[in-house]
N, C-alpha and C positions, 0 to 999 in steps of 0.2 A: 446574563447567564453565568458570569464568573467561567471559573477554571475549570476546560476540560479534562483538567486531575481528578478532581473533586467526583464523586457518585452523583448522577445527574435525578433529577426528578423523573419520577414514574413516565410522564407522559411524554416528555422530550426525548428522554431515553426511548419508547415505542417509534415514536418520529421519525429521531434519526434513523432507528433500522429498520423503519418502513422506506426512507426515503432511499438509503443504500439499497435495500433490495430490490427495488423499482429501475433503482437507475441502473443497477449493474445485475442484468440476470445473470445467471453464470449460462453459459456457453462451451462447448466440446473444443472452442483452442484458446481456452484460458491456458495461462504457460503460471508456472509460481513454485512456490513450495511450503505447502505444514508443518506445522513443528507439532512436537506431539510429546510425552514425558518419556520415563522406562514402561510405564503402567500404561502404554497409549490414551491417555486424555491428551484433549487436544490444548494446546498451550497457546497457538497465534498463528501468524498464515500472512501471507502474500502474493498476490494472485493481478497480472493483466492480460488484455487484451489486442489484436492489434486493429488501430484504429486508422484510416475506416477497416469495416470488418474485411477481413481476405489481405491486408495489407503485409506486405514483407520487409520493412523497415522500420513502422513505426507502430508502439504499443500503448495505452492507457493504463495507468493503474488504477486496478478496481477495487483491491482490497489489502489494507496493512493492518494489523491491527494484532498485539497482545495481550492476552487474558492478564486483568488486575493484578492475578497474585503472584504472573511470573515474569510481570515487571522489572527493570532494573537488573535485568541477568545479562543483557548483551543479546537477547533472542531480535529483538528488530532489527540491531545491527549486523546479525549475522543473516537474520532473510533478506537485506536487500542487499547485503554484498553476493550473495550465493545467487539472487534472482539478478542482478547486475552484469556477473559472470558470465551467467547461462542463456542471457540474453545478445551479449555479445558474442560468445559463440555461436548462436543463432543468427549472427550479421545481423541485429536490429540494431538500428542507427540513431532512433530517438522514442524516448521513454517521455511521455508526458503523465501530471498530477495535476487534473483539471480543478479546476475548484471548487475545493472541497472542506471543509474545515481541519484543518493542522493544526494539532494540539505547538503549544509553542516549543519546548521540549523536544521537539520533533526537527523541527527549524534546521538546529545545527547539525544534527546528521543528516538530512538531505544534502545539505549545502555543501558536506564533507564528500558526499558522494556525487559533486559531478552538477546538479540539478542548480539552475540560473530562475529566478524568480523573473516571471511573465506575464505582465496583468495581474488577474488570480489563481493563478497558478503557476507551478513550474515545471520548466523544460531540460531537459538531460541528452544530450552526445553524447553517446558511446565512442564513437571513434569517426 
């Protein structure tokens, strides 16, 4: 498939956001936060869950993701430091990132923020 940088093909592209939204319906206690421009368009978003559902410690992330063109601004790094925060003020104890494809890019900001690579996925202690 090459690099999830790259614009993906029509149909993989439908795929994946079939496959996301199947897996993760959203739900009334997703916790996250939007980003959005001055103009309100939406720019990117990060959004979990806690898993299992009702759980008071531990959360899944459902959804991280910024729009192509507002890339490279620091918007991911600042939604998972702000959902990070707000998570542990919430006493959640551990953030997991099941597996799921992570662009590579991606890699070392997780890594910066806490999260230990676990199988296919990674696991994050807040405190």
């Amino acid at each position: 498939l090459g690099s999830f940088d790259a614009p993906l093909e029509k149909d993989i592209s439908s795929a994946l956001t079939f496959l996301w939204k199947s897996q993760f319906q959203i739900q009334s206690e997703n916790l996250g936060f939007i980003c959005r421009t001055f103009s309100n368009d939406f720019a990117g978003c990060i959004t979990f869950q806690p898993c299992p559902s009702k759980s008071a410690k531990t959360v899944v992330l459902t959804s991280f993701f910024v729009l192509q063109n507002f890339r490279g601004l620091g918007i991911g790094k600042e939604l998972l430091s702000l959902s990070l925060d707000d998570l542990r003020k919430r006493k959640i104890q551990w953030v997991i990132i099941t597996n799921v494809i992570i662009p590579d890019h991606m890699i070392p900001l997780i890594s910066r923020s806490g999260f230990e690579k676990t199988g296919s996925g990674y696991i994050a202690k807040l405190f």
